[in-house]
Every structure is written in C-alpha cells, then in structure tokens.
N, CA and C atoms as an extended XYZ file, in Angstrom:
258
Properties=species:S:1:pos:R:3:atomname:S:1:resname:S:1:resid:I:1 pbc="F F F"
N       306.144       80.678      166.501 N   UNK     1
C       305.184       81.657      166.038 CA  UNK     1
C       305.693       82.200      164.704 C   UNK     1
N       304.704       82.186      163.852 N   UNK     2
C       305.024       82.592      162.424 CA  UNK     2
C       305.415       84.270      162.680 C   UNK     2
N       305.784       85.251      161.819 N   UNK     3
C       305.693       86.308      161.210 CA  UNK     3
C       304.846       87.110      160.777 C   UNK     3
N       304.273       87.992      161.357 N   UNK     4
C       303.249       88.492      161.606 CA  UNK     4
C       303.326       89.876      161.359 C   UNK     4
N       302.184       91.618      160.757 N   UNK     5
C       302.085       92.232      161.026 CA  UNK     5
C       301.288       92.906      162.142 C   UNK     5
N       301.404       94.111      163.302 N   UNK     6
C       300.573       94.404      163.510 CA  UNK     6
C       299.446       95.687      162.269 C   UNK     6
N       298.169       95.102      162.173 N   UNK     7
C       297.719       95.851      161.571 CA  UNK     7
C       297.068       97.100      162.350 C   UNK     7
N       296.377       96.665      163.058 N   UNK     8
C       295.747       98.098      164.105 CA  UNK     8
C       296.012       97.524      165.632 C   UNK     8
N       295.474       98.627      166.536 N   UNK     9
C       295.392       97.539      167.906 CA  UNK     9
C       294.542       99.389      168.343 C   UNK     9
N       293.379       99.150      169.303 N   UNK    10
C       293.173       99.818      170.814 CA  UNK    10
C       293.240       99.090      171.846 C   UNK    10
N       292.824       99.763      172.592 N   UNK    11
C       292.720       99.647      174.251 CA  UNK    11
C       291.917       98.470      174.235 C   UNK    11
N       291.472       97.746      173.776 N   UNK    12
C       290.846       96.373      173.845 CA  UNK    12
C       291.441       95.053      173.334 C   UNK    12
N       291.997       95.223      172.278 N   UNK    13
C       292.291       94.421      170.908 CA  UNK    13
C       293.813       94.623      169.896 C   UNK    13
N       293.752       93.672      169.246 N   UNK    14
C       295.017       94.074      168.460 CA  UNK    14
C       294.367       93.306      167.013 C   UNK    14
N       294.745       93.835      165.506 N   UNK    15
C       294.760       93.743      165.192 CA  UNK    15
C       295.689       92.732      163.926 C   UNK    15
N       295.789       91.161      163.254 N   UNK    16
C       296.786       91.126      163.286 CA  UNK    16
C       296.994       90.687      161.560 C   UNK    16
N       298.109       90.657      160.767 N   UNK    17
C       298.071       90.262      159.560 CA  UNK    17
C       298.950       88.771      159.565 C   UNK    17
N       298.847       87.855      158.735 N   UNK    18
C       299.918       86.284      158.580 CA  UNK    18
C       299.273       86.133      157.593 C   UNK    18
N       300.827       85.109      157.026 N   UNK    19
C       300.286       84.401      155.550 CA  UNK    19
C       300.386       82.755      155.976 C   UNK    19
N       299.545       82.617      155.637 N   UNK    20
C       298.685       80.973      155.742 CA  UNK    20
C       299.829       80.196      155.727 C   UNK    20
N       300.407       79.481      156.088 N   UNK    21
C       301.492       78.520      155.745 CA  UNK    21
C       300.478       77.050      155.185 C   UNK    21
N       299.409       76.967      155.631 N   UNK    22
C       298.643       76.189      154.117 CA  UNK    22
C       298.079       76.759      153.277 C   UNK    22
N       297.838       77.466      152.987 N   UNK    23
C       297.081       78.588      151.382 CA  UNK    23
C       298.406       79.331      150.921 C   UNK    23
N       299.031       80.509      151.652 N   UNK    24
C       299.921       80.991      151.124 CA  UNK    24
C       299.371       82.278      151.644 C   UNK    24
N       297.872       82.590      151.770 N   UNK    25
C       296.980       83.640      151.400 CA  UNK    25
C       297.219       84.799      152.844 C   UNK    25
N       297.183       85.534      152.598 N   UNK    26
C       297.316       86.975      153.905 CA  UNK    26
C       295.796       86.906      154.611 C   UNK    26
N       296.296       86.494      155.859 N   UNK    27
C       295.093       86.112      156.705 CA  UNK    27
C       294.854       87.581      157.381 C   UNK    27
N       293.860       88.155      158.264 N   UNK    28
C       293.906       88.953      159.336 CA  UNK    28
C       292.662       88.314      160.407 C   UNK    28
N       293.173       88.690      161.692 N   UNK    29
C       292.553       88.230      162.574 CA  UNK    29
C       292.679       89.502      163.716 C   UNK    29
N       291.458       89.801      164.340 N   UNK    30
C       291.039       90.642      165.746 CA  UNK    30
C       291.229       89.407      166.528 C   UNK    30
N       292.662       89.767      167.809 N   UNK    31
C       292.288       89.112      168.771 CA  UNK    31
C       292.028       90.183      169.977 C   UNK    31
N       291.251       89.404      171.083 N   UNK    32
C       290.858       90.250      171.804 CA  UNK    32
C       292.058       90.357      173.529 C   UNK    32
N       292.665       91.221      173.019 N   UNK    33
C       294.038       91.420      174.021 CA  UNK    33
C       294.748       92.621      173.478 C   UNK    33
N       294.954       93.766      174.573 N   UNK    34
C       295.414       94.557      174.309 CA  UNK    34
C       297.162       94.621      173.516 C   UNK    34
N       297.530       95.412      173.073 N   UNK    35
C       299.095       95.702      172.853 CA  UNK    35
C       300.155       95.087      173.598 C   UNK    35
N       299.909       96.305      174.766 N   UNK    36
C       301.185       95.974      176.284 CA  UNK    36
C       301.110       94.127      176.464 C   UNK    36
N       299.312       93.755      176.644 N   UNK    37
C       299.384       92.277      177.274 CA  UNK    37
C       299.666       91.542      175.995 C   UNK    37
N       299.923       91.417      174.697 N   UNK    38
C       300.117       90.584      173.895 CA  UNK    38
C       301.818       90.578      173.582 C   UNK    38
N       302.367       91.912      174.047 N   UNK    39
C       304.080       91.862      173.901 CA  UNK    39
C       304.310       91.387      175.070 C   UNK    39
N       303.722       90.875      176.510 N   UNK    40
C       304.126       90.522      177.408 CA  UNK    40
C       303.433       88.720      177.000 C   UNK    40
N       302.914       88.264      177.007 N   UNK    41
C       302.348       87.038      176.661 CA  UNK    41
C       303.288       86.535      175.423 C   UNK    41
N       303.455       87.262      174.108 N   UNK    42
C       304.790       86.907      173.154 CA  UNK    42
C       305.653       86.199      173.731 C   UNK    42
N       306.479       87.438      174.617 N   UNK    43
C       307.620       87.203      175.231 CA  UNK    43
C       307.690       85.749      176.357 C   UNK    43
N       306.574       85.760      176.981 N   UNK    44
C       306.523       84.603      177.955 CA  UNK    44
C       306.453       83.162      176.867 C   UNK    44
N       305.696       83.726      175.470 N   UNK    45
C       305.959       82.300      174.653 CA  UNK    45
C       307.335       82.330      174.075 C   UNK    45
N       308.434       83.589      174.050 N   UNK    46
C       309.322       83.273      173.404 CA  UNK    46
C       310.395       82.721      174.435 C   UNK    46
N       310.049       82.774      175.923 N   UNK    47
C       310.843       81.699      176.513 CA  UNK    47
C       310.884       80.374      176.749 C   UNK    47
N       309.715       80.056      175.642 N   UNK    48
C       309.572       78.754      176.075 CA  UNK    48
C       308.332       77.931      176.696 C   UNK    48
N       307.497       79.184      176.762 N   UNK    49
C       306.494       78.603      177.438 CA  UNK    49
C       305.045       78.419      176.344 C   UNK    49
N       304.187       77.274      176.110 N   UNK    50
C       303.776       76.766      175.732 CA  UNK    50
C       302.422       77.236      175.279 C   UNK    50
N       302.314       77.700      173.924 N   UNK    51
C       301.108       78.536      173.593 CA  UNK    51
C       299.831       78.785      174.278 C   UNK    51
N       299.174       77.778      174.681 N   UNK    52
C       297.938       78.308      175.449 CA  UNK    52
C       298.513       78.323      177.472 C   UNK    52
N       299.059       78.466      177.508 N   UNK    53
C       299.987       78.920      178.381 CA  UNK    53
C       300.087       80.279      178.718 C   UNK    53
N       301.100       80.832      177.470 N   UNK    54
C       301.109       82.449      177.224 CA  UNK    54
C       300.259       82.527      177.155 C   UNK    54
N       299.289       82.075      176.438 N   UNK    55
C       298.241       83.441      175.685 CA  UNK    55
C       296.802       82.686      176.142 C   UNK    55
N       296.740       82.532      177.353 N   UNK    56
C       295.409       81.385      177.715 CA  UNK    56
C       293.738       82.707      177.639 C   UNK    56
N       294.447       83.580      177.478 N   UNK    57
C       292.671       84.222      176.726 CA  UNK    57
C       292.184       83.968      175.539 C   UNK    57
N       293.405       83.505      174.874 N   UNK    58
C       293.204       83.412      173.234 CA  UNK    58
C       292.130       81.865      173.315 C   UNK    58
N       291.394       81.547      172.215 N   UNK    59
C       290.709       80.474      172.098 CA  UNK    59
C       291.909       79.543      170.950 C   UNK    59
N       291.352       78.321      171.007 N   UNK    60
C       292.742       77.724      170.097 CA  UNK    60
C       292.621       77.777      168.765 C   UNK    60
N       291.315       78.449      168.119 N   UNK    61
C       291.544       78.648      166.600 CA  UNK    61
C       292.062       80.075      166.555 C   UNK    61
N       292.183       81.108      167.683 N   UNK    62
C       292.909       82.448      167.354 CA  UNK    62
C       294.250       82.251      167.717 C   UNK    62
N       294.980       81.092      168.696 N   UNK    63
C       296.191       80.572      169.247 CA  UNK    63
C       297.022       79.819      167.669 C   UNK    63
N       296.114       78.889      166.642 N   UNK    64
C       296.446       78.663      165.715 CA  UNK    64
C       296.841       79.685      164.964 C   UNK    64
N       295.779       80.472      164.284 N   UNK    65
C       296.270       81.726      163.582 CA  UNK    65
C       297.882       82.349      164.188 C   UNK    65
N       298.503       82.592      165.119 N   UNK    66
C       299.378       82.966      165.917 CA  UNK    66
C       300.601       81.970      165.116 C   UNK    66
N       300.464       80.411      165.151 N   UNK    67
C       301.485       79.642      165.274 CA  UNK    67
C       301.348       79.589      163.487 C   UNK    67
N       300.378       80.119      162.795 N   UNK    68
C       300.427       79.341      161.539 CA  UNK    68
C       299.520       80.090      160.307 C   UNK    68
N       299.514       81.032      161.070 N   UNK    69
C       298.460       82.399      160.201 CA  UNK    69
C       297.674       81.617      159.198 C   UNK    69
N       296.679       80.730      159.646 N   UNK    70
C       295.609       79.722      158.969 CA  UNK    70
C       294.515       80.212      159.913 C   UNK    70
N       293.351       80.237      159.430 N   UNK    71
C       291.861       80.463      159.866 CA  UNK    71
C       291.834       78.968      159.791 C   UNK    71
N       290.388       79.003      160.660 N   UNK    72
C       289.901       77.846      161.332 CA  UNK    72
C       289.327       76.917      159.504 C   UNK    72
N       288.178       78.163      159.008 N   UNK    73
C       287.995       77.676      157.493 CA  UNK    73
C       289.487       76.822      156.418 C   UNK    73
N       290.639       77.591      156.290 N   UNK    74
C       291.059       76.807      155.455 CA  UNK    74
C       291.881       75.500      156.769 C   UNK    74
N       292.094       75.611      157.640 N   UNK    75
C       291.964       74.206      158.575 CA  UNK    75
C       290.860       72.728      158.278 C   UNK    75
N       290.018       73.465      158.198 N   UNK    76
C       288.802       72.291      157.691 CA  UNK    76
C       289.305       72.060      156.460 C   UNK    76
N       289.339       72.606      155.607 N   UNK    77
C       289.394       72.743      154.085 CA  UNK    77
C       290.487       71.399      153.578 C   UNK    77
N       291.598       71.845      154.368 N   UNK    78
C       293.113       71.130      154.392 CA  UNK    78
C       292.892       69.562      155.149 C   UNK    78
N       292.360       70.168      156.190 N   UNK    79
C       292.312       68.401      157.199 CA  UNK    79
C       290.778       68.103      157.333 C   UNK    79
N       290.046       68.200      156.142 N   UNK    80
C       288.086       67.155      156.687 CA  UNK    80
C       288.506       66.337      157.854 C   UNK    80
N       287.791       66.379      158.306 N   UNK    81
C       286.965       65.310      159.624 CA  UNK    81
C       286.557       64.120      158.617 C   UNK    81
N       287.228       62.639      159.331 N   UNK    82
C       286.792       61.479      158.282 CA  UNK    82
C       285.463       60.918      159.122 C   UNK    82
N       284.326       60.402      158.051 N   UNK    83
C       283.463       59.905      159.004 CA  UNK    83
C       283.761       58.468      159.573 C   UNK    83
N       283.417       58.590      160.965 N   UNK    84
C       283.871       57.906      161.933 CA  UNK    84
C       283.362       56.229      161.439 C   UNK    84
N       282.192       56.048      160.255 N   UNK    85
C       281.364       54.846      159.589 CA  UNK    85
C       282.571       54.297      158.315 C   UNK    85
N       283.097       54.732      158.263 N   UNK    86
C       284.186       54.556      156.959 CA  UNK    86
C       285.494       53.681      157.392 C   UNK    86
C-alpha cells in the first residue's frame, strides 16, 4: 500500500489523499468505510493478507487507488484496452 493522507473521514466514510505512481498527480478518493473499520482492515492487510481480502467492501478500482493512488481514468489512459480484431 502506497502512502497516503487521511483527508477527512465521518461515521460513514473516510476520506483519502495519494500521488499517482503513474501521473505523479495527488489523487483523492471517498471510500465508503468508516475510520475504526479501515485501521482494522489496514492492519489485517499489513499482515499479509491479500487486498480484497482486507478490504472486501472496497470495489477494485477504490482497492487500486489504495495500492497505487491511480483513478480508474488515468488506468485507462496508461493501459487502453487493445481491440480484440487487431
């Protein structure tokens, strides 16, 4: 898991900041998981256990952001889909 700020968080959500390790650029992302359950889900990934694992509420473009502070947009951007006729 990259390096991360928290930017905000309530009782629903956390707020989060990363810099793109493909752009460079300061991403932020709302995921939807409280505080307490995202330092307990961390921790279960920092033993080892396997991202959508820990954090199986997360969807895998907010699980990406986590491992690589990249949005789903510059993902496309970086890796197009080749057409399958080519």
């Amino acid at each position: 898991m990259i390096d991360f700020e928290f930017v905000s968080h309530d009782e629903k959500s956390v707020t989060i900041s990363a810099r793109s390790q493909i752009t460079g650029k300061e991403n932020k992302m709302v995921l939807p998981i409280n505080l307490g359950k995202f330092r307990d889900c961390r921790e279960t990934y920092d033993e080892g256990t396997m991202i959508q694992y820990a954090f199986p509420m997360l969807n895998a473009e907010q699980r990406e952001f986590l491992m690589t502070g990249s949005t789903q947009e510059e993902w496309d951007a970086a890796f197009p889909e080749e057409d399958e006729d080519e």
